[in-house]
C-alpha positions as CSV (number, residue, x, y, z in Angstrom):
1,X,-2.1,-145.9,-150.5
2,X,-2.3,-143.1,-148.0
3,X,-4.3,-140.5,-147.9
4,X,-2.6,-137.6,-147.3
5,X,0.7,-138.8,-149.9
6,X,-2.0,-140.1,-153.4
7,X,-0.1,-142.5,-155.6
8,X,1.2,-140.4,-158.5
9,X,1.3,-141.5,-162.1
10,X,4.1,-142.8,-163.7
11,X,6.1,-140.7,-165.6
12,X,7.0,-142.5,-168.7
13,X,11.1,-142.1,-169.7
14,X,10.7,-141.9,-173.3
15,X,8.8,-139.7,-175.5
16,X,6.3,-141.0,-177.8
17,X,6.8,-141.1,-181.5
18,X,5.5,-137.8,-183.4
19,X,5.1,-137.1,-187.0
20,X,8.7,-135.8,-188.0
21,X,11.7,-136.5,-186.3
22,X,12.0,-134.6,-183.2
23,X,14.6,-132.0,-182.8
24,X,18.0,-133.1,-180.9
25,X,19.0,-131.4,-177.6
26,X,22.9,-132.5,-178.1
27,X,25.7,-130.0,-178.6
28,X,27.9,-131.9,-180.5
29,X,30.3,-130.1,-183.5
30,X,28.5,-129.3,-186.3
31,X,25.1,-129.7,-184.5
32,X,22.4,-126.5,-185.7
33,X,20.2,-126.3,-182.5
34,X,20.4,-123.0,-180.3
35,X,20.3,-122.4,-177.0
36,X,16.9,-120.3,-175.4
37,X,19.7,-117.6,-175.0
38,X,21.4,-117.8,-178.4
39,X,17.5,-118.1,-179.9
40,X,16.7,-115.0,-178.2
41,X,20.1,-113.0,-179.5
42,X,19.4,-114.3,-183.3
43,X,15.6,-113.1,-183.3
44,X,16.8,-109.8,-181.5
45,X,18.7,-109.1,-184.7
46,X,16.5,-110.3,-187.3
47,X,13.9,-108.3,-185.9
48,X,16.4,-104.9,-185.9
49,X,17.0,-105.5,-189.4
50,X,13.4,-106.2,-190.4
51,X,12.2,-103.3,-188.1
52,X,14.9,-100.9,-189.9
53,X,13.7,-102.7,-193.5
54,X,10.0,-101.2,-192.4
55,X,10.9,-97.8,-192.5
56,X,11.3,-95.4,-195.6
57,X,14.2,-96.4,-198.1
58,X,16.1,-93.1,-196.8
59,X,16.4,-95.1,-193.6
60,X,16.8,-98.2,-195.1
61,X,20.2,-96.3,-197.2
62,X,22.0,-95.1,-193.8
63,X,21.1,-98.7,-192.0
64,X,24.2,-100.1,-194.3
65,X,26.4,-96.6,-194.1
66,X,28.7,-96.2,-191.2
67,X,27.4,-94.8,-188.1
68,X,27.7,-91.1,-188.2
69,X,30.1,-90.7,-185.8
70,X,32.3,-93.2,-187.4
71,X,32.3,-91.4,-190.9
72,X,35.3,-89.7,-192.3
73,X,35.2,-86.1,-193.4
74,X,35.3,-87.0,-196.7
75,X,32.3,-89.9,-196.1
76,X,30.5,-86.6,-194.0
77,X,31.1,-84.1,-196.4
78,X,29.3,-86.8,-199.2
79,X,26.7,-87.2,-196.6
80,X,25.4,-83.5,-195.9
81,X,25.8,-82.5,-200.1
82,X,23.2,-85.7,-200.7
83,X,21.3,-84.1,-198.2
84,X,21.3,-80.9,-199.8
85,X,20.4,-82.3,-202.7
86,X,17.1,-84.0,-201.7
87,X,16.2,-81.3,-199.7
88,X,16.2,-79.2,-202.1
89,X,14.4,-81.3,-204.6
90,X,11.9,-82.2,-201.8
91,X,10.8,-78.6,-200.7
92,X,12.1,-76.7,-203.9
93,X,14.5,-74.4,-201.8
94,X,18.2,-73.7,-200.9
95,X,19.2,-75.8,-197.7
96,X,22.1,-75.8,-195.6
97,X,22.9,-78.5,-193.6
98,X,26.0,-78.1,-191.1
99,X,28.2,-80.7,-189.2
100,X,29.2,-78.2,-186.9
101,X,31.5,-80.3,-184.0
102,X,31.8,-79.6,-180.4
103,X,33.6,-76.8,-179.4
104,X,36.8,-77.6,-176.8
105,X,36.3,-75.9,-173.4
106,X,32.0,-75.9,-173.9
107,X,29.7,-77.4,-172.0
108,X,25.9,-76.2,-172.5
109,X,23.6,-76.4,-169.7
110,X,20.3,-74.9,-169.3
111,X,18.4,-73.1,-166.3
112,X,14.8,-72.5,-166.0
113,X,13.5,-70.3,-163.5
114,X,9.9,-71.4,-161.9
115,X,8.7,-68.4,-160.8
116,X,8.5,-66.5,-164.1
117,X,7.2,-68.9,-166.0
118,X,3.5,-68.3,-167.3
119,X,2.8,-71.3,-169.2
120,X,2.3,-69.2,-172.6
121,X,3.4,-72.5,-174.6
122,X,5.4,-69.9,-176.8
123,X,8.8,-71.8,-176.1
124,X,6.5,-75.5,-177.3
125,X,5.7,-73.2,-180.6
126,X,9.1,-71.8,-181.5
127,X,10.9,-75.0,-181.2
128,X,8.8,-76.9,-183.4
129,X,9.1,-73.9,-186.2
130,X,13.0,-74.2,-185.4
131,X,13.6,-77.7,-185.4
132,X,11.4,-78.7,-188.3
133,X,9.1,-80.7,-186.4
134,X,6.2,-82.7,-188.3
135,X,3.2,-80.5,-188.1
136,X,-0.4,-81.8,-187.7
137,X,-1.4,-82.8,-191.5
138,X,-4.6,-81.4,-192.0
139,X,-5.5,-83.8,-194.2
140,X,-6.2,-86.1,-191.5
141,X,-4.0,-89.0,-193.1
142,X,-1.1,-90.4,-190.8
143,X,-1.1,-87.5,-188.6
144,X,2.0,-87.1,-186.5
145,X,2.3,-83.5,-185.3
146,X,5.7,-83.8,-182.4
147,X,6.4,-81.7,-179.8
148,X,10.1,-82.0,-178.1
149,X,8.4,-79.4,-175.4
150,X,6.1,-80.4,-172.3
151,X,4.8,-77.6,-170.5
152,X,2.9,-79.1,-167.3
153,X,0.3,-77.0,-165.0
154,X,0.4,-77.3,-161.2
155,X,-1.2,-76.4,-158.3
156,X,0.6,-73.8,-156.4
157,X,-0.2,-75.5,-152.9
158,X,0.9,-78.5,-153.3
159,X,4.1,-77.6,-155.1
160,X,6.3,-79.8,-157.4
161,X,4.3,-82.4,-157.8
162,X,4.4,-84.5,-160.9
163,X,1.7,-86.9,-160.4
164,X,-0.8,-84.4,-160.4
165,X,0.6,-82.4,-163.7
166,X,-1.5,-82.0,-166.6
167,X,0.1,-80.7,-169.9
168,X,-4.0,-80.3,-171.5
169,X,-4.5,-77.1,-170.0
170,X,-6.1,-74.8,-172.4
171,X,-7.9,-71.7,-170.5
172,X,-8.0,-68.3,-172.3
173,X,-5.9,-66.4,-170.6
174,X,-2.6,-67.7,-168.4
175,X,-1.3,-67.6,-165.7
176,X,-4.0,-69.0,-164.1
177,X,-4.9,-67.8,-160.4
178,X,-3.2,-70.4,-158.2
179,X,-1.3,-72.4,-160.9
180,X,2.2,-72.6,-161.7
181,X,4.0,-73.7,-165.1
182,X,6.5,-76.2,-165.6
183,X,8.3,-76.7,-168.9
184,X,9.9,-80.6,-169.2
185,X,12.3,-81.3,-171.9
186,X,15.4,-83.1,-172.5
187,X,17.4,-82.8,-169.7
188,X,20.8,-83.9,-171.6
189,X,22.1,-85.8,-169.0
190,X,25.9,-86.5,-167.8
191,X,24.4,-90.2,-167.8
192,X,21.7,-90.7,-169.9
193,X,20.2,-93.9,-169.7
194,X,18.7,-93.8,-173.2
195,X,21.8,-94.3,-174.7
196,X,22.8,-97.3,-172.9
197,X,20.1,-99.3,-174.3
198,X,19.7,-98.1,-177.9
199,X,21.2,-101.7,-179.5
200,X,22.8,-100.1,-182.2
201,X,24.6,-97.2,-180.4
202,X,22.3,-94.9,-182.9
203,X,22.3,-92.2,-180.2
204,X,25.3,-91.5,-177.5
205,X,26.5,-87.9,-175.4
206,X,28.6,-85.3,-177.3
207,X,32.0,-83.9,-175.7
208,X,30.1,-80.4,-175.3
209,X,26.5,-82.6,-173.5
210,X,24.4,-82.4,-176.2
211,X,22.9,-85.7,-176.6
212,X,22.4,-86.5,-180.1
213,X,20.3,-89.3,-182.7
214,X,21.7,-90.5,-185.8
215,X,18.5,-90.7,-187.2
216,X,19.6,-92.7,-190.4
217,X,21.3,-95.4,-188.4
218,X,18.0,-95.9,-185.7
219,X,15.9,-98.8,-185.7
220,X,12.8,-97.8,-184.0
221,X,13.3,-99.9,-181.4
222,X,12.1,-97.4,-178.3
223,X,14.2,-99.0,-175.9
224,X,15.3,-95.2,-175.7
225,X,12.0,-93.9,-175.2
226,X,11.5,-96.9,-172.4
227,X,14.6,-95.4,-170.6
228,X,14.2,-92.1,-170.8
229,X,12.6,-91.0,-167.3
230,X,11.8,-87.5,-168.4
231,X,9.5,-88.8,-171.6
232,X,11.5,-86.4,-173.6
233,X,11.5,-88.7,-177.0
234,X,9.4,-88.6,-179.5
235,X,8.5,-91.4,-182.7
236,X,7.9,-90.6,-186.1
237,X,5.1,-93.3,-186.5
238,X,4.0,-92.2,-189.6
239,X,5.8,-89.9,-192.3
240,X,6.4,-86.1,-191.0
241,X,4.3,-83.9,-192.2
242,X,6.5,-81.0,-193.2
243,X,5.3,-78.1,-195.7
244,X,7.6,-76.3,-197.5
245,X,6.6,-73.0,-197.1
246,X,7.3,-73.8,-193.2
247,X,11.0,-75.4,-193.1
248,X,14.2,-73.8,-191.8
249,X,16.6,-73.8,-194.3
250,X,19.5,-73.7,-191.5
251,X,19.7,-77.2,-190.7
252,X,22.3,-79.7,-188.6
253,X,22.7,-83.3,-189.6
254,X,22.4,-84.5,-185.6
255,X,19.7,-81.7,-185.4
256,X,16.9,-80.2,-186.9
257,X,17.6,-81.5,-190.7
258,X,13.9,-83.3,-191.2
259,X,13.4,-86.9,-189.8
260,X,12.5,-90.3,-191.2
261,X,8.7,-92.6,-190.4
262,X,10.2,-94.7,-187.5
263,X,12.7,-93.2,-185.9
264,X,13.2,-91.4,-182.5
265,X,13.9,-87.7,-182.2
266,X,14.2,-85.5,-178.9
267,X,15.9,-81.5,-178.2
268,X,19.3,-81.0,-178.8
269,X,19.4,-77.7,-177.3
270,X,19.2,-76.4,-181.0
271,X,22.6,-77.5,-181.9
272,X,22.4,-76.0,-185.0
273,X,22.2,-72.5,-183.0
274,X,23.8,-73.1,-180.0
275,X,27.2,-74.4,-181.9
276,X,26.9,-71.2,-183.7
277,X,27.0,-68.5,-180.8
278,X,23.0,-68.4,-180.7
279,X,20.5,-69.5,-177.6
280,X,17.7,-72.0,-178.8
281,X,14.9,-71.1,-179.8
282,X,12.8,-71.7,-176.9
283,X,15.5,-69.4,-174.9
284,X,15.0,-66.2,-177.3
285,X,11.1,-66.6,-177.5
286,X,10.0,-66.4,-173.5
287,X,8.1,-63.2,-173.3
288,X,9.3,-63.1,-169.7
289,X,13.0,-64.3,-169.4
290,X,12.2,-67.3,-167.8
291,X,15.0,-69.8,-169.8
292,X,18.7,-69.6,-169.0
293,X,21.0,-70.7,-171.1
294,X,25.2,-71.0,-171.5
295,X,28.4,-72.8,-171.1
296,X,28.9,-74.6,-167.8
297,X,32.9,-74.3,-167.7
298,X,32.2,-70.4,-168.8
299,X,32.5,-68.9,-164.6
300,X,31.6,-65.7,-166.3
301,X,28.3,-67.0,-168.1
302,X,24.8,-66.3,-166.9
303,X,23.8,-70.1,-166.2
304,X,27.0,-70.1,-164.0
305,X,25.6,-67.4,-161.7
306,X,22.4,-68.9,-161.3
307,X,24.3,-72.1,-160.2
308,X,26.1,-70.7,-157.8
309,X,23.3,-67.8,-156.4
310,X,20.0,-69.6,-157.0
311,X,18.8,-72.7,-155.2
312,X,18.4,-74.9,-158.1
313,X,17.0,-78.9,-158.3
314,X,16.9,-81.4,-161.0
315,X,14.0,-84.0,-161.7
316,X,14.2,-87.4,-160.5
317,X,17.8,-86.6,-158.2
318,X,17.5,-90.1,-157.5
319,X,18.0,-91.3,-160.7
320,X,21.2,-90.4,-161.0
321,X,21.4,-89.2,-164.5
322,X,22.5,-86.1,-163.3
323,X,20.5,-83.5,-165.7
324,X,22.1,-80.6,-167.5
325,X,18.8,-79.2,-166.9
326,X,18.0,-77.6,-163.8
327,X,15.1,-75.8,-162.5
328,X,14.5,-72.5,-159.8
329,X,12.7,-69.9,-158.3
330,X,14.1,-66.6,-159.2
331,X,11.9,-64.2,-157.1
């Protein structure tokens, strides 16, 4: 034997006997066992289905409807009145919940101009008033307050520089000397990545940009929320906590109607507004006129002209998701 090549072991050719038959490898007709790949593919869908089983039995309801892009306007127009109906019941006041569709010729984009900006968080605030987002429950019991807004404080020297955000900033007074503000959202994207994952095509792009959730058809998965490079979704992972003296009435199903425990929700540019001739709610709140808001094929509209007279950037160019969402300095 030499030294530098040891004698290895014989490798016996057949496999001792076990208790139980072991299972066959063959891929004869009629044969049961799966492939690693088909294994994976079968547990992929068992654990959608348990994972949608999980949540409330609202969810559990629209997991066997049709999608909601898919539905009739008959199977809709059912839809929004049961809606109504357990709104109603649930918060003991008159609610209107709207299907309004694109309109032809629309495309919303949004503009946000750097240099005004304070950081006043009044934008964070008035969204989650408007879009009926679960508050903090002050009962301390599956607390899940959400927040579709991110406003992120910077140093003024070292510019745009994401790595050294922080979105905890609580002095008590702002701006603060030296500091600049930077509100993140959804930054609807003409290629969003999140809906290219989602396994159940729960969420997908709207003709007028808006990207939307069917929040009765999601399964929790994340793989959105994984995609998303902004961090702009956000997971109900206990029930919202909603009072009643504090919804909005004025509600759109792919909106701001309230959401389920264990599904993903994110901005839609406050559909139910914007598809009604209004600005969002973030847009009509800044103290100092900061948000820019309007229909990209519109060469008249204000977000046209700072398009084409401001020098304006997106986050993460190279990404390619090419944002709806651009930032600039105004003054």
């Amino acid at each position: 034997m030499s030294c530098c090549s040891p004698e290895l072991p014989e490798v016996p050719t057949e496999i001792p006997d076990v208790e139980g038959p072991l299972p066959t490898t063959k891929r004869g007709l009629g044969d049961l066992s799966l492939t690693r790949r088909e294994f994976s593919k079968h547990t992929a869908i068992v654990a959608s289905f348990l994972s949608a089983a999980a949540c409330s039995t609202d969810s559990m309801d629209g997991f066997v409807k049709s999608r909601l892009r898919e539905m009739d306007r008959n199977e809709l127009k059912d839809l929004i009145s049961s809606l109504e109906r357990k709104y109603k019941k649930r918060f003991n006041k008159d609610v209107q919940v709207r299907a309004t569709p694109a309109a032809e010729g629309v495309r919303f984009a949004y503009a946000l101009d750097l240099s005004r900006c304070v950081g006043c968080r009044r934008c964070v605030h008035a969204c989650v008033k408007e879009n009926n987002q679960s508050r903090p429950n002050p009962d301390g019991d599956h607390n899940n307050p959400i927040q579709w807004i991110r406003v992120l404080e910077m140093n003024k020297e070292e510019g745009v520089d994401l790595a050294h955000a922080t979105p905890y900033y609580n002095p008590e007074e702002v701006p603060r000397e030296g500091k600049f503000y930077m509100p993140v959202q959804c930054q609807q994207c003409e290629n969003p990545p999140c809906t290219k994952v989602c396994p159940v095509q729960a969420t997908w792009k709207e003709p007028d940009g808006i990207v939307v959730v069917d929040y009765e058809w999601c399964i929790g998965c994340r793989y959105c929320m994984v995609a998303c490079p902004y961090g702009a979704r956000r997971f109900n992972w206990a029930e919202p906590y909603l009072p009643a003296d504090q919804v909005n009435p004025n509600m759109h199903v792919m909106g701001n109607r309230p959401r389920l425990k264990g599904v993903v929700e994110k901005c839609t540019f406050c559909i139910q507004r914007s598809r009604n001739g209004r600005y969002p709610a973030c847009v009509e709140i800044c103290p100092v006129g900061a948000r820019k808001f309007g229909n990209l094929l519109d060469p008249k509209s204000e977000i046209r002209s700072v398009l084409e007279n401001k020098r304006v950037f997106i986050l993460k160019e190279d990404l390619n998701t090419q944002p709806r969402f651009f930032y600039f300095y105004g003054i």
